[in-house]
C-alpha positions in Angstrom: 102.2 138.7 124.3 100.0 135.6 123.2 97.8 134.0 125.7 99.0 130.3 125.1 96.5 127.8 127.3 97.7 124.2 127.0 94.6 122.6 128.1 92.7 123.6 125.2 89.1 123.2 126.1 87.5 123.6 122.8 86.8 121.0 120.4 85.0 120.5 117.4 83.0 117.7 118.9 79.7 118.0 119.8 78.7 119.3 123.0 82.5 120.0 123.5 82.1 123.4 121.6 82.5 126.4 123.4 78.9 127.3 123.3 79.3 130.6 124.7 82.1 131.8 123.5 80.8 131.2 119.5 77.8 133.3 120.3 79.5 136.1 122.1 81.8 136.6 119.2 78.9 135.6 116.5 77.2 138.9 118.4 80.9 141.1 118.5 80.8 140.2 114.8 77.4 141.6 114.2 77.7 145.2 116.4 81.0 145.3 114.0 79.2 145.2 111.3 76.9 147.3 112.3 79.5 150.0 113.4 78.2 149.7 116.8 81.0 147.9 118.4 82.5 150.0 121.3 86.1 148.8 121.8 85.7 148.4 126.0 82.7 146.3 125.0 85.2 143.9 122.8 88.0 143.9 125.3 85.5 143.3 128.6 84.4 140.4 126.4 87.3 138.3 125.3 90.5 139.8 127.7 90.1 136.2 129.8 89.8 134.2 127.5 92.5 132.6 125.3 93.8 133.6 122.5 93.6 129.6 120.7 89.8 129.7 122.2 89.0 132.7 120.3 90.4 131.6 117.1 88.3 128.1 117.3 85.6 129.8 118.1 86.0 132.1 115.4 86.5 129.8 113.0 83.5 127.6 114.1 81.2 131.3 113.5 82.2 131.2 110.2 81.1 127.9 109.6 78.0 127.6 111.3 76.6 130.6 109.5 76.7 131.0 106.3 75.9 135.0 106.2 79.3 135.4 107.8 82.1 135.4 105.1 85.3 135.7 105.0 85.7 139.0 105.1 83.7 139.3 108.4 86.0 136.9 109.8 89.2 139.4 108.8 87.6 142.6 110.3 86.5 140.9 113.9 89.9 139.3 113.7 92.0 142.9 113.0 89.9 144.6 115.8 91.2 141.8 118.1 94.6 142.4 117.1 94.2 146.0 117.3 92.7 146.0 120.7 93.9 142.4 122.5 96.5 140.7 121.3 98.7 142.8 118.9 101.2 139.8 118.3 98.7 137.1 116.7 100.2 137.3 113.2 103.6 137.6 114.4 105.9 134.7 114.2 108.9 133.9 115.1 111.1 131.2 113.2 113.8 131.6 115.9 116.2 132.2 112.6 115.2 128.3 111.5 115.7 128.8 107.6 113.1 127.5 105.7 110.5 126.9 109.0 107.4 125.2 107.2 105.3 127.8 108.5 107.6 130.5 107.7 107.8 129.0 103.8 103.6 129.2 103.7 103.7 132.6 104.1 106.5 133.3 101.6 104.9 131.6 99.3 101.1 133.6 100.1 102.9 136.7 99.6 104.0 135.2 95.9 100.7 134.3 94.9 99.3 137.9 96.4 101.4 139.3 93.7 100.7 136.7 90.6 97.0 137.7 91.7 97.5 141.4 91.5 99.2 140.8 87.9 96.3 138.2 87.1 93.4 140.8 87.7 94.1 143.4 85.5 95.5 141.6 82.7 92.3 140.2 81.2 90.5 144.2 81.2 94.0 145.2 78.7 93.1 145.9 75.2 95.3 143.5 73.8 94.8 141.5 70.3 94.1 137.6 71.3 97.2 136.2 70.4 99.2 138.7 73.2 96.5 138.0 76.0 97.1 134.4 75.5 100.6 134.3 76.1 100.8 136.6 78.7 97.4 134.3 80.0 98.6 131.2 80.1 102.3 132.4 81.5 100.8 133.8 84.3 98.2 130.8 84.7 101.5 128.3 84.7 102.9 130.0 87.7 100.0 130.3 89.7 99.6 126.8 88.7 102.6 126.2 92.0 100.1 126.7 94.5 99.1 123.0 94.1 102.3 122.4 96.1 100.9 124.6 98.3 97.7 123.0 99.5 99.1 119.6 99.2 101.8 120.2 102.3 99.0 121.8 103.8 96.6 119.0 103.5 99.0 115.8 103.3 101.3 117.5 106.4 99.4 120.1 108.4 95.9 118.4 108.4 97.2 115.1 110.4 98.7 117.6 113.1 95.9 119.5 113.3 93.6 116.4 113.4 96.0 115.0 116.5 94.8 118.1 118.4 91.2 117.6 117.6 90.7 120.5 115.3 88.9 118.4 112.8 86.4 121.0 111.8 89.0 123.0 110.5 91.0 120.5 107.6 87.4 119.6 106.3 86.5 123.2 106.1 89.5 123.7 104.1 89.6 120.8 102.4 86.7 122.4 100.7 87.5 125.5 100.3 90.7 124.0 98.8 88.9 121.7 96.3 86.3 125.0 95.3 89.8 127.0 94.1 91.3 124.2 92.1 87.9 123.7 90.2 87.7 127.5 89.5 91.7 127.7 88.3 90.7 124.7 86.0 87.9 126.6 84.6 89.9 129.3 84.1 92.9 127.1 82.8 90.9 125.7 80.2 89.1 128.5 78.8 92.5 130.1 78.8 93.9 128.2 76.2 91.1 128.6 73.7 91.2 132.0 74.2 90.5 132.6 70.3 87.4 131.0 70.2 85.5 132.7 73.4 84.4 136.1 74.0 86.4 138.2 76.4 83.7 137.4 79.3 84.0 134.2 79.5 87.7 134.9 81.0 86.4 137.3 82.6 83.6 135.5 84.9 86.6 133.0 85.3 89.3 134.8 86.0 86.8 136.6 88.6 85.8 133.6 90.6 88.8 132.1 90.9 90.3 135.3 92.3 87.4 135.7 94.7 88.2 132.0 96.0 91.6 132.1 96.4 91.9 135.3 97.9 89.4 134.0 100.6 92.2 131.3 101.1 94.7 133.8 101.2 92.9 135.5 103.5 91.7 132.7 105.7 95.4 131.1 105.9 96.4 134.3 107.2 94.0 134.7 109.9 92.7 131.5 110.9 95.7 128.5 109.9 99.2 129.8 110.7 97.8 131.8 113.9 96.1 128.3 115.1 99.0 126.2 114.1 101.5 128.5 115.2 99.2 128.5 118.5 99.1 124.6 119.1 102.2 123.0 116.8 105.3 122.3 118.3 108.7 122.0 117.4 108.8 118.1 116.9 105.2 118.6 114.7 107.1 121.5 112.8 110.6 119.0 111.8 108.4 116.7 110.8 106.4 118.6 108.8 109.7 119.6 107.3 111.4 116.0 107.1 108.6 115.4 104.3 107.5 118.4 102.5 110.0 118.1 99.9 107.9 115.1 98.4 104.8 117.5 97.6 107.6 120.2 96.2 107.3 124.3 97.1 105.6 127.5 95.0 109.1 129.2 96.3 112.5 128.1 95.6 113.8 126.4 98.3 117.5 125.1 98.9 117.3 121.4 100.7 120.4 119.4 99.8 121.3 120.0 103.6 118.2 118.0 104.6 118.7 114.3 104.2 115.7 112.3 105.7 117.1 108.7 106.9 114.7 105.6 107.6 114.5 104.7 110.6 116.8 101.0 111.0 115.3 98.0 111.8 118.0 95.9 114.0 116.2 93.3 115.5 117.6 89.8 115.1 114.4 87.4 117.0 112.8 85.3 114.4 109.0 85.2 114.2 106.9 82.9 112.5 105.4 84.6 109.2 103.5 82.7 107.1 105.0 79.5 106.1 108.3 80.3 107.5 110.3 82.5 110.0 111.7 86.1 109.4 113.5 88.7 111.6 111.2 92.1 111.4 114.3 93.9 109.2 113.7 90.4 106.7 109.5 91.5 106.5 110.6 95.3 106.3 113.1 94.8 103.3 110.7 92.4 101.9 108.1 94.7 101.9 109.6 97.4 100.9 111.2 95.4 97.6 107.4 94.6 96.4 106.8 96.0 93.1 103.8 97.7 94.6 102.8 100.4 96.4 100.9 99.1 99.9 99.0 100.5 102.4 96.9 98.9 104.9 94.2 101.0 107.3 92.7 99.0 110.0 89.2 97.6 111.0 89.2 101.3 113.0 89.7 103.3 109.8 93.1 104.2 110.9 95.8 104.3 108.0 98.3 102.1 109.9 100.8 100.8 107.0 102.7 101.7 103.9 105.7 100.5 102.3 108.7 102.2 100.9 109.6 101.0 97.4 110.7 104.4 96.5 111.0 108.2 97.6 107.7 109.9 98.8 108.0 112.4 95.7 108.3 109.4 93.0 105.4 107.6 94.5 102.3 107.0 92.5 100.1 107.9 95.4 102.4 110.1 98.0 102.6 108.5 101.8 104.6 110.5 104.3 104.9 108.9 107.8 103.3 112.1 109.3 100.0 110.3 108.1 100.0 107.2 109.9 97.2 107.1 112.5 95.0 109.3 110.7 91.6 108.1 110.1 91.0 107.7 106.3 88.3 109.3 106.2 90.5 113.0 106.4 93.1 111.1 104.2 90.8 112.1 100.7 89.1 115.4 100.2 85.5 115.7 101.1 84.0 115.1 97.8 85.3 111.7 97.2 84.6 110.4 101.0 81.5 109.0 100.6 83.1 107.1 97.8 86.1 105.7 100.1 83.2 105.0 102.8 81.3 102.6 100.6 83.8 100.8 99.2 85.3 99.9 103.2 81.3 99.0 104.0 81.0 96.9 100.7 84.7 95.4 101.7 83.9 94.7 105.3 80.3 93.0 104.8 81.8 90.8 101.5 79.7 92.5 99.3 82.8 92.3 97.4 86.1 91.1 97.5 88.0 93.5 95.5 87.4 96.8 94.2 89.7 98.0 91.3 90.1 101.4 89.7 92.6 102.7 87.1 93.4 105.7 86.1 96.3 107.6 83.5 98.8 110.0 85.3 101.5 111.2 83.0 103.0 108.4 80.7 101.9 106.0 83.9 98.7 103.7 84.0 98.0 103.3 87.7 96.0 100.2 88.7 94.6 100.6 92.4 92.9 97.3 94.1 91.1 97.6 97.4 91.0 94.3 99.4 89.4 93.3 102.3 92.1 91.3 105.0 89.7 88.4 107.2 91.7 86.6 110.2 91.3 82.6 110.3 88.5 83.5 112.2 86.6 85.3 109.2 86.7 88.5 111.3 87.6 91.8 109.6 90.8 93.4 110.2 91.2 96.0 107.8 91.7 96.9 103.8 94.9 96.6 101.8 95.3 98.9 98.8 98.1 98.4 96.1 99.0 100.2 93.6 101.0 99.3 90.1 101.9 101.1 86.9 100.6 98.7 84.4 101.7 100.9 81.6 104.7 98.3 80.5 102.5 95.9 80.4 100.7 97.0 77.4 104.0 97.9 76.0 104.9 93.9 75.8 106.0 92.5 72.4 103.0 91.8 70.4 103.2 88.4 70.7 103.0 88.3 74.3 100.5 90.7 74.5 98.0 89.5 71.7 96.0 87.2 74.6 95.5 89.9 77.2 91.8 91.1 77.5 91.5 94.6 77.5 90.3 96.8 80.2 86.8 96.7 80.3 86.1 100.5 80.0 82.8 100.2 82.5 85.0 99.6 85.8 87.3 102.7 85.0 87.9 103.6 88.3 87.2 107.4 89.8 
């Protein structure tokens, strides 16, 4: 039976860490290691404590030292099962088809496999031409686990964050970004096949295996026992109310689900601007803006976003299970100190605006970054839209002729 402890008294926060409790299982990890781990030694240690305590704590090993990889994590983690708590990686979906959690797994067990086919298939002696196909086929499936890790990081990061296991999304985050460069590596190099010598594939095809595997393996053992551990059934429907937008590795049936927004009714008019509007009139307006909005606060909190069309069509995806998470978790690690600097440079009028543009598809996305002043000139927060400007280069010439083009040194990121 799992230890469940509601008033979880480990955080990723300073001198809230478990002190203790990271260095007893740092030390469990090291007699394992070592093969000098007596199992009475293992139990006497960790039997009172919880079960969500030892997985933090476990997790915040791994990422405090950086001789302890993933693998060490695994083995200290199956001599806890084996010893303590023999249900951790069981789960029970109470017969809910398609439980979000329940779908992760299905789909780790399809990317196992595409792995196992994956790893061989560069070693067979097969002309160029046959590799390739069989290559890039296999490269195009494996290509679904970007559905994957956007659910988890769009969905199940915010969750997580709500019960202060930050540590954990930005550790993933990471690890996340680290496999999508490698399958990129290996996606291009796949497709010129012809011109490069086997090893190149190879070297690869071998570190992108090595990461995701670690991801497979860290999911497994860390994520859905923690999440299964803290989320409950209100975090798991709304995970489910929204995943659809970031789409599924596995084939999933959800013509049953139909997400409704929630109804605005009230009829008291408030002053807005230069005239007065019931809060359905601002909503509808809002939402009939040719633009994609979102406001974050003078807190960093992501407060705001319209709905102009479904969360899968949009240019940048916004599920309501986001709002109140800080921006700074809203954008992967690497581009942070990016989003950072443009809120300081906003905030202190350094500038106004900040623009960026980008080509997605046969879309041109224009993104603008504002800074929002009270009549008081005191901050309140940034205001992002977003447009495909795409039809406007597709005007008739003779409406076009007088537009300046883009100048190619503010390309956005």
């Amino acid at each position: 039976m799992i230890r469940y402890n509601i008033h979880i008294k480990y955080y990723f926060k300073g001198d809230k860490m478990n002190t203790p409790l990271i260095q007893t299982i740092h030390l469990l990890m090291d007699k394992l290691k070592a093969n000098e781990l007596q199992n009475h030694i293992l139990i006497t240690k960790l039997e009172d404590e919880s079960t969500i305590d030892i997985l933090l704590a476990t997790l915040n090993v791994f990422e405090m030292n950086k001789n302890v990889k993933i693998k060490d994590v695994t083995l200290f983690l199956n001599e806890f099962i084996k010893h303590i708590e023999p249900d951790l990686l069981t789960f029970n979906h109470q017969g809910w088809m398609h439980h979000p959690l329940q779908l992760m797994k299905e789909e780790n067990e399809l990317f196992k496999a595409q792995l196992n086919h994956l790893n061989p298939l560069v070693d067979l002696d097969l002309v160029k031409g046959q590799l390739s196909n069989e290559l890039n086929g296999l490269i195009k499936e494996i290509k679904r686990f970007n559905a994957h890790y956007n659910r988890k990081e769009k969905l199940f990061f915010p969750i997580l964050e709500r019960y202060q296991v930050n540590s954990l999304t930005r550790t993933m985050w990471r690890m996340d970004d680290d496999v999508r460069a490698y399958f990129k590596a290996l996606e291009n190099r796949s497709v010129r096949i012809g011109e490069l010598e086997s090893r190149h594939i190879e070297m690869s095809k071998n570190q992108f295996i090595e990461a995701f595997q670690n991801m497979l393996d860290f999911e497994h053992y860390l994520l859905f026992p923690i999440v299964n551990q803290l989320f409950t059934i209100e975090d798991f429907k709304a995970i489910d109310a929204e995943s659809e937008a970031f789409g599924y590795a596995v084939h999933v049936d959800k013509s049953q689900h139909i997400s409704k927004k929630e109804q605005l009714d009230h009829s008291e008019q408030h002053k807005i601007g230069q005239g007065y509007l019931t809060l359905k009139e601002v909503d509808l307006i809002l939402d009939n803006i040719p633009l994609e909005l979102t406001f974050v606060d003078r807190n960093g909190l992501f407060k705001y976003f319209n709905d102009i069309v479904e969360s899968k069509d949009m240019m940048f995806i916004r599920t309501p299970i986001s709002i109140g998470r800080h921006v700074a978790n809203c954008h992967p690690p690497k581009s942070m100190g990016k989003v950072m600097q443009i809120i300081r440079q906003l905030e202190s009028k350094q500038k106004e605006k900040e623009h960026m543009w980008f080509k997605k598809g046969d879309e041109f996305i224009f993104v603008t970054y504002k800074g929002v002043f009270d009549d008081d000139d005191e901050f309140m927060g940034v205001l992002e839209y977003v447009q495909d400007i795409q039809p406007f280069f597709e005007l008739d010439e003779p409406i076009k002729k007088h537009i300046t083009p883009i100048d190619e040194k503010n390309r956005g990121i």
